[in-house]
VEXDREN-2710 file (C-alpha; in Angstrom, 1 decimal):
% VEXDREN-2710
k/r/px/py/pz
1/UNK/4.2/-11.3/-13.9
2/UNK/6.9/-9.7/-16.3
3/UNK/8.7/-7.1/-14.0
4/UNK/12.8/-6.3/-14.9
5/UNK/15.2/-5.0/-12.9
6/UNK/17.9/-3.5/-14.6
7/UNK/21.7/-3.5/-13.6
8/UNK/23.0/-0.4/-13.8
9/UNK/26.6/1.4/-13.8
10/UNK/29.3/3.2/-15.7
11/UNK/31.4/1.3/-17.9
12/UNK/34.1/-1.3/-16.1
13/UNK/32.4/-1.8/-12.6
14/UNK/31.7/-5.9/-12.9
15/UNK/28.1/-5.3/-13.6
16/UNK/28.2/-8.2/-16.3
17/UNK/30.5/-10.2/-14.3
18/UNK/27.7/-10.1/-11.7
19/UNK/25.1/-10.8/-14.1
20/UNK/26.9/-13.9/-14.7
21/UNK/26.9/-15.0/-11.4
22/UNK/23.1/-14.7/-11.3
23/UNK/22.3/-16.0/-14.7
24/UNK/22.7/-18.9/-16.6
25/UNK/23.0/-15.8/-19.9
26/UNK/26.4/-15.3/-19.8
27/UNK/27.4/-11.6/-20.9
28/UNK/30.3/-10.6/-23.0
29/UNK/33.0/-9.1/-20.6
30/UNK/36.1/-7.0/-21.0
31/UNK/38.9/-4.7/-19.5
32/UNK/37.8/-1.7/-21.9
33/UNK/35.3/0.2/-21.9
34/UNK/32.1/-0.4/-23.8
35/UNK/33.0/-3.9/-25.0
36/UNK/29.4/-4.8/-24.2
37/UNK/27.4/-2.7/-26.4
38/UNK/23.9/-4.5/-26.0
39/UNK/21.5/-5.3/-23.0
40/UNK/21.4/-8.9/-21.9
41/UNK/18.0/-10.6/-20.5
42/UNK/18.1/-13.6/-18.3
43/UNK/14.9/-14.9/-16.2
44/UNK/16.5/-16.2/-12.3
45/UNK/15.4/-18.6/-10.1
46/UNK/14.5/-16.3/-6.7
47/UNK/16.6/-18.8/-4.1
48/UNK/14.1/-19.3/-1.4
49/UNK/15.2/-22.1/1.2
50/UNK/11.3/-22.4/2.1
51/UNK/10.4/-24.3/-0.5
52/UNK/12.8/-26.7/0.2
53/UNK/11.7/-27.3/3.9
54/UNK/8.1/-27.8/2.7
55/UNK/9.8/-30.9/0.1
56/UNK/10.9/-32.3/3.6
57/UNK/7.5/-32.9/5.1
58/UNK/5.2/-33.2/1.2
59/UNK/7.4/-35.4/-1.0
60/UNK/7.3/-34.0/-4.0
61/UNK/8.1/-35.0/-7.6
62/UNK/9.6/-31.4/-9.0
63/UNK/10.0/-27.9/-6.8
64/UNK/9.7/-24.7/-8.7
65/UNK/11.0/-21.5/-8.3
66/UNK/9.7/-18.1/-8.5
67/UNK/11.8/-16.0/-10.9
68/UNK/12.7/-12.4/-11.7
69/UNK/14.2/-10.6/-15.2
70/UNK/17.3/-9.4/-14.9
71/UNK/18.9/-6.9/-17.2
72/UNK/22.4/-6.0/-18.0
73/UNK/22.5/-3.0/-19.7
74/UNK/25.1/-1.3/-21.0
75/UNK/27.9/1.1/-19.3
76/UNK/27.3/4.7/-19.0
77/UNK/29.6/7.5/-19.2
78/UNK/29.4/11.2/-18.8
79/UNK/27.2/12.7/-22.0
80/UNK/24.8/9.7/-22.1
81/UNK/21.7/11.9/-22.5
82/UNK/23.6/13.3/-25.5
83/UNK/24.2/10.1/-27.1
84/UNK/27.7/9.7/-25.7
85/UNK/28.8/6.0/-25.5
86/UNK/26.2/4.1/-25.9
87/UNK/24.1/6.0/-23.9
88/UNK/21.0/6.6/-25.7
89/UNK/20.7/2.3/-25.9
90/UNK/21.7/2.6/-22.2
91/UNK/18.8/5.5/-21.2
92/UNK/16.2/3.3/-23.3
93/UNK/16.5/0.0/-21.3
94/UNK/16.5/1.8/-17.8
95/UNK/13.3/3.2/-19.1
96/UNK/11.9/-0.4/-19.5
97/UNK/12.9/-1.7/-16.0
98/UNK/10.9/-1.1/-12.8
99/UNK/13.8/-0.9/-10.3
100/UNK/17.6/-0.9/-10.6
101/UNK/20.5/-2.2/-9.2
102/UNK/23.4/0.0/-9.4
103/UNK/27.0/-1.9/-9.6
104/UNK/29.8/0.7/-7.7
105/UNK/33.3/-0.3/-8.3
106/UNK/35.2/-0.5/-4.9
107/UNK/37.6/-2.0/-5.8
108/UNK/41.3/-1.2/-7.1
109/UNK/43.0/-3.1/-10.4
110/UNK/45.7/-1.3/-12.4
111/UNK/44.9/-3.8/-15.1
112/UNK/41.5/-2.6/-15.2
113/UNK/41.5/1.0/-16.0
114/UNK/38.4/3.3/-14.6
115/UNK/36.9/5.0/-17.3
116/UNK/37.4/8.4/-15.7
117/UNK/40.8/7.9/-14.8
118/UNK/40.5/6.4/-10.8
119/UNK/38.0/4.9/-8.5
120/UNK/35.8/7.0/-7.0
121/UNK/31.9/5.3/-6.4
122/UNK/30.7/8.2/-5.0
123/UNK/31.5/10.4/-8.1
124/UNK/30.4/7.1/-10.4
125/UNK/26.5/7.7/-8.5
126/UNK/26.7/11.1/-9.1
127/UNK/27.6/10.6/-12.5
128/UNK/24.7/8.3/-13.2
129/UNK/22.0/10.3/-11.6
130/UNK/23.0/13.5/-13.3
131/UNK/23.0/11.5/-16.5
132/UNK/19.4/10.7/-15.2
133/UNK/17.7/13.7/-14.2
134/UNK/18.9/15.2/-17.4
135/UNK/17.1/13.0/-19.6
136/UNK/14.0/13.3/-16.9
137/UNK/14.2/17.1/-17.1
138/UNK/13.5/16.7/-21.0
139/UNK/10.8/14.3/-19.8
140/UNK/9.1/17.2/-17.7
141/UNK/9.9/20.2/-20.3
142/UNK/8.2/18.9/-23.0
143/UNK/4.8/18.0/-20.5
144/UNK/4.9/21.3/-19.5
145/UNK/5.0/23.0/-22.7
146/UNK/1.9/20.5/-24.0
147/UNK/-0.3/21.3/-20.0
148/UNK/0.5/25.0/-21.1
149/UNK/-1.4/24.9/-23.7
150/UNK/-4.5/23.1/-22.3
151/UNK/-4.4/25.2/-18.7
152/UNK/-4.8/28.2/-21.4
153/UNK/-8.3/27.2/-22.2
154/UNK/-9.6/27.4/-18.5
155/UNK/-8.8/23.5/-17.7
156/UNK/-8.3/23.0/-13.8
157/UNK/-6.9/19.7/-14.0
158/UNK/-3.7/20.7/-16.4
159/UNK/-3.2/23.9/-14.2
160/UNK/-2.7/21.7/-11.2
161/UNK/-0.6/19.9/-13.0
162/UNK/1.7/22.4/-14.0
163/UNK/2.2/23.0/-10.7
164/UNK/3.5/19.7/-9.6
165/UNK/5.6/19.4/-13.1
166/UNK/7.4/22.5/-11.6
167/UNK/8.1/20.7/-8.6
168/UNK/10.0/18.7/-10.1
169/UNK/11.7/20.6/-13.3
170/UNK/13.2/22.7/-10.1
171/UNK/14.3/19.4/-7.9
172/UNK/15.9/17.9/-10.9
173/UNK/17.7/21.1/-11.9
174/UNK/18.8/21.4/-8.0
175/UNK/20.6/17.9/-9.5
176/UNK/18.3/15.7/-7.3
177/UNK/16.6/12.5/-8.3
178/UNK/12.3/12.6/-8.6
179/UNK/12.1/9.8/-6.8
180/UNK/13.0/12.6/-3.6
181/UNK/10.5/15.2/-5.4
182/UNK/8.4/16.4/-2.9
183/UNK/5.0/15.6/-3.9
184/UNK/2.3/13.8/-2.2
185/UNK/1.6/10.7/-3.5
186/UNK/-1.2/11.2/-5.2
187/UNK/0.1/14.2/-7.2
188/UNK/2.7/11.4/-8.4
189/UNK/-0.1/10.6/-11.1
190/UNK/0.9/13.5/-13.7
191/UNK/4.3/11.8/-14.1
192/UNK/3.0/8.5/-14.5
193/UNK/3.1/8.5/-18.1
194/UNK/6.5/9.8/-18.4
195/UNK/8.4/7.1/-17.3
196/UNK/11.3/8.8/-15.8
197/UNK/14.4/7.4/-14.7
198/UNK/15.3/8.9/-11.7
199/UNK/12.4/8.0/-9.9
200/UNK/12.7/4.3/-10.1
201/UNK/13.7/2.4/-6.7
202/UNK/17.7/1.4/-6.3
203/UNK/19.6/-0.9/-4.5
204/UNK/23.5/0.0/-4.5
205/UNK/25.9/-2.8/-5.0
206/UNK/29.6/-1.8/-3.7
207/UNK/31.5/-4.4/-5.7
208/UNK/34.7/-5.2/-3.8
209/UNK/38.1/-7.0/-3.8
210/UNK/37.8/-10.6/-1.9
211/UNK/39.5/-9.5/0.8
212/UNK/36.7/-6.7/1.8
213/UNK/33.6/-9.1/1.2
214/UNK/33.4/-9.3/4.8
215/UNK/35.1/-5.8/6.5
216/UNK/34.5/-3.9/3.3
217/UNK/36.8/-1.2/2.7
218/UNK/37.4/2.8/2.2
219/UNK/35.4/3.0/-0.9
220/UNK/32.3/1.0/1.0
221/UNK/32.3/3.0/3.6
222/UNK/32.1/6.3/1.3
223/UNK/29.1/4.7/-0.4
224/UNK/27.6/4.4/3.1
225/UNK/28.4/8.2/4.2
226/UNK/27.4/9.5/1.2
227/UNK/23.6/7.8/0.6
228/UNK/22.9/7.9/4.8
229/UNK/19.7/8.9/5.4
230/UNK/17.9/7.9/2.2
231/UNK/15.6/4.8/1.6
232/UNK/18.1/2.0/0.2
233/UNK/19.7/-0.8/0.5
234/UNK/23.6/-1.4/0.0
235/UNK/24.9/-4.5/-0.3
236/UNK/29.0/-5.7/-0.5
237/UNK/29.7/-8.5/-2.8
238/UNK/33.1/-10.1/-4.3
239/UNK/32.5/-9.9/-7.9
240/UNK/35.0/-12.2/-9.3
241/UNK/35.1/-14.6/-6.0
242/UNK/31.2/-14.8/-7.0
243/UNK/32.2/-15.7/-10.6
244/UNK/34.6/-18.1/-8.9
245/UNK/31.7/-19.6/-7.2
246/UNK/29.2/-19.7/-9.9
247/UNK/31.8/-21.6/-12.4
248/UNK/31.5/-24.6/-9.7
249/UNK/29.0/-27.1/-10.9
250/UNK/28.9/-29.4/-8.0
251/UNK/26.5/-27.8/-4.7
252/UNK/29.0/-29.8/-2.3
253/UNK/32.1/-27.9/-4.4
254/UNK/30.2/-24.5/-4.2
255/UNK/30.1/-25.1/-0.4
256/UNK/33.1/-25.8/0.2
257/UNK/34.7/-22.5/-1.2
258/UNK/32.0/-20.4/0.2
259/UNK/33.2/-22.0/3.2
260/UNK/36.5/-21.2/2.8
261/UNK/35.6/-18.2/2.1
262/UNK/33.9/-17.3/5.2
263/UNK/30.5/-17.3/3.4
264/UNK/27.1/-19.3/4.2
265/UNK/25.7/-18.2/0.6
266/UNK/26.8/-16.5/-2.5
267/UNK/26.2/-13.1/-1.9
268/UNK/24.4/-13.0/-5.3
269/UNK/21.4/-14.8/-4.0
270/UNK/20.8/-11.6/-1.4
271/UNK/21.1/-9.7/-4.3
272/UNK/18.2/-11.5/-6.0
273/UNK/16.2/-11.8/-3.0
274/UNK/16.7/-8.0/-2.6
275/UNK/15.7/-7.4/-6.1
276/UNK/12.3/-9.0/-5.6
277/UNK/11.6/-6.9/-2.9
278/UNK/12.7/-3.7/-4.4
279/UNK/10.0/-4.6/-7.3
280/UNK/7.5/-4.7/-4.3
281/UNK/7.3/-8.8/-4.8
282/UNK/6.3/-11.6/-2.6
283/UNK/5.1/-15.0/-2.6
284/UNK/2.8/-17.9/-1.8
285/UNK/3.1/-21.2/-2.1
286/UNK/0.9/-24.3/-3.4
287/UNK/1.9/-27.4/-1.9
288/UNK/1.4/-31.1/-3.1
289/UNK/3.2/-34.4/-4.4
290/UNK/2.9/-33.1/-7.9
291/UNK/4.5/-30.2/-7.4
292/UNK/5.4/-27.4/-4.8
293/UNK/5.7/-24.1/-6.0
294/UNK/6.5/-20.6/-5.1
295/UNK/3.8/-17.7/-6.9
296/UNK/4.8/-14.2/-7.7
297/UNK/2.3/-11.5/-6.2
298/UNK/2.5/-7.8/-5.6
299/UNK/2.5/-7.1/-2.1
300/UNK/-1.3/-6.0/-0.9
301/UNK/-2.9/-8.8/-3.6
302/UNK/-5.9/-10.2/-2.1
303/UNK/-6.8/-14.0/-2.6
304/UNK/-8.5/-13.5/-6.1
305/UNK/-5.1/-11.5/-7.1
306/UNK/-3.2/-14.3/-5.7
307/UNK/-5.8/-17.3/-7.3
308/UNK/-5.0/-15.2/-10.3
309/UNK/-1.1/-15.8/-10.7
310/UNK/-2.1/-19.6/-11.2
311/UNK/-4.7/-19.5/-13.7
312/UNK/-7.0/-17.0/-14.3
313/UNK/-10.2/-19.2/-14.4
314/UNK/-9.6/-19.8/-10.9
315/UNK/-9.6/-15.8/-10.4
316/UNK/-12.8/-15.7/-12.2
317/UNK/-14.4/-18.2/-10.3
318/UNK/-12.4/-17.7/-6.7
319/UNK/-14.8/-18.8/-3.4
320/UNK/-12.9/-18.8/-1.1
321/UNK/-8.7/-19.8/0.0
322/UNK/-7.3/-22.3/2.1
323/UNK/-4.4/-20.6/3.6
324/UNK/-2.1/-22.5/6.4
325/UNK/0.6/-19.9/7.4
326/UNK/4.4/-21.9/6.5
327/UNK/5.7/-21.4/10.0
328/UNK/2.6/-23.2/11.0
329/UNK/2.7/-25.9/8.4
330/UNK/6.7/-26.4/9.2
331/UNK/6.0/-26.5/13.3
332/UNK/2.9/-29.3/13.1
333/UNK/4.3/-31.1/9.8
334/UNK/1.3/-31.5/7.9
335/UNK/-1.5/-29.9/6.3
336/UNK/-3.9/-32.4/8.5
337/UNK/-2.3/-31.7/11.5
338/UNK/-3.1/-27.7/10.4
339/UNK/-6.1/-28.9/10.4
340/UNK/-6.4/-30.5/13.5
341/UNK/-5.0/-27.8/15.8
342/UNK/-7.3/-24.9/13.9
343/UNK/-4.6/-24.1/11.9
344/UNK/-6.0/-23.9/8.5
345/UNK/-7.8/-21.2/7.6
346/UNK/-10.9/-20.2/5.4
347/UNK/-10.7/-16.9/3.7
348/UNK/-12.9/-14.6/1.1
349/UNK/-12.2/-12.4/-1.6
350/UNK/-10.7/-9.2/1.0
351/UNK/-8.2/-11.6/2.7
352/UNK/-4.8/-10.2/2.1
353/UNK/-2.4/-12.5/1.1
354/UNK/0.7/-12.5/3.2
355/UNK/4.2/-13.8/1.9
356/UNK/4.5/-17.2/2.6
357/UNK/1.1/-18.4/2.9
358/UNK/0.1/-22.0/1.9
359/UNK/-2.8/-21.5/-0.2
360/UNK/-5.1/-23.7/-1.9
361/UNK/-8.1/-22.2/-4.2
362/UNK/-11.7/-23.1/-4.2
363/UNK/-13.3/-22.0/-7.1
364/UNK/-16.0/-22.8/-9.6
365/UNK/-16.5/-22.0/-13.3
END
């Protein structure tokens, strides 16, 4: 399943330092602005401790990850839709990606000058989503001059469009994102096609100094104040104490100075566990001494869907899944002790598969 999530930001907020943390792509980075000029791609490793626990009670000869594609694309600055910067690369790429993480700097470093002259993250948002709906109001002008012409010949479907493209040419010039448009959810349909920016979901990451990775700080708690109320997550990571961390080959090394740190985990892998939610992921798992493995879905798949990820023969030919819930599996030990105690569980081609299911196909070709 090929799904990106692009990281997002103007130019000199640690977005590719973050990316770095995450990847094993390292990005060019720089103290001046636009010294990245091109997107970098890396496909992660989604940490998942589950999969590990399951390796305690199946021996197994390799575990595998699920993974996610991460994008670091390039800084923005005031006049992007107009080709300032880099900006028309920059506009491109978001287009590509199906959610976004937006790097905030919160942080203070005279050696590290903001591109607008101070640190402000609440005036860095606003920046990029203006940048956004600008480019979406384009989006929606030229639709609306193509449905004009078909609603003049009498068709009921393009009028009803108009209607719901003016929706949202008057939220967008009222400077608000379409993702907040309000539409119902099926009239969403005559924008589908338009791949607009502003509509695609956001997590906001306040990128701090390592002294606020655990109190935050004044900037932080701007973020917070300003974006209260609306449907997102913000998460407070320590850039360069990340990069710190990352650099550290050894796992007993990396624990120590996450330790010292006051940390159980890099902050980064919340960050990637957040990013597979915000692309409306989850996962099952297949379980066995060859191999234990972790399965990207979307959320609602049913068993077929899910039979589907592995192979799609076994889609094709589904009869019926196996499923043992992983709590279940991790309390009793065993998939015959599931057994035993009722706990494994035969399911048809409606069952929907819930994250962290243990699921084992039946199928015939």
């Amino acid at each position: 399943m090929s799904l990106q999530c692009g990281i997002i930001g103007v130019a000199n907020v640690g977005k590719s330092t973050i990316f770095n943390c995450m990847s094993a792509t390292k990005a060019q980075t720089g103290k001046y602005a636009f010294s990245s000029n091109k997107s970098n791609i890396s496909i992660i490793n989604v940490p998942d401790h589950r999969l590990y626990e399951l390796a305690k009670l199946q021996p197994t000869e390799r575990i595998v990850h699920t993974t996610v594609e991460i994008v670091d694309i390039p800084g923005l600055t005031k006049g992007a839709n107009k080709g300032e910067g880099v900006g028309n690369k920059f506009l491109a790429d978001i287009r590509n990606c199906d959610a976004l993480i937006h790097v905030l700097r919160c942080f203070d470093d005279e050696n590290l000058p903001h591109i607008d002259g101070s640190v402000d993250p609440v005036r860095d948002i606003e920046t990029v989503n203006f940048e956004l709906q600008i480019k979406d109001l384009e989006s929606i002008e030229k639709k609306i001059s193509r449905m004009e012409k078909v609603a003049k010949s009498g068709d009921k479907d393009a009028k009803k469009a108009l209607e719901v493209l003016h929706v949202y040419k008057n939220h967008l010039e009222s400077f608000q994102n379409a993702s907040t448009a309000p539409v119902s959810e099926d009239d969403r349909r005559y924008i589908d096609d338009l791949f607009l920016l502003s509509v695609k979901p956001v997590i906001y990451v306040c990128n701090v100094d390592d002294k606020s990775v655990h109190t935050g700080n004044k900037y932080v708690e701007a973020v917070k104040s300003y974006l209260q109320g609306q449907n997102t997550e913000i998460l407070v990571i320590a850039g360069l104490l990340e990069a710190e961390i990352a650099e550290l080959e050894n796992e007993d090394d990396r624990m120590a100075f996450l330790s010292d740190a006051g940390l159980t985990e890099p902050g980064v892998n919340k960050l990637i566990q957040a990013a597979f939610r915000l692309l409306n992921l989850e996962v099952f798992f297949t379980v066995g001494p060859k191999e234990i493995r972790a399965w990207t879905i979307r959320k609602g798949a049913t068993a077929p869907q899910a039979a589907g990820a592995i192979h799609s023969d076994l889609e094709r030919g589904f009869i019926r899944a196996e499923v043992i819930k992983y709590h279940d599996f991790i309390t009793l030990g065993s998939e015959n002790a599931c057994k035993e105690k009722g706990k494994l569980f035969i399911e048809g081609k409606n069952y929907i598969v819930q994250d962290g299911d243990i699921l084992h196909i039946r199928f015939n070709v």
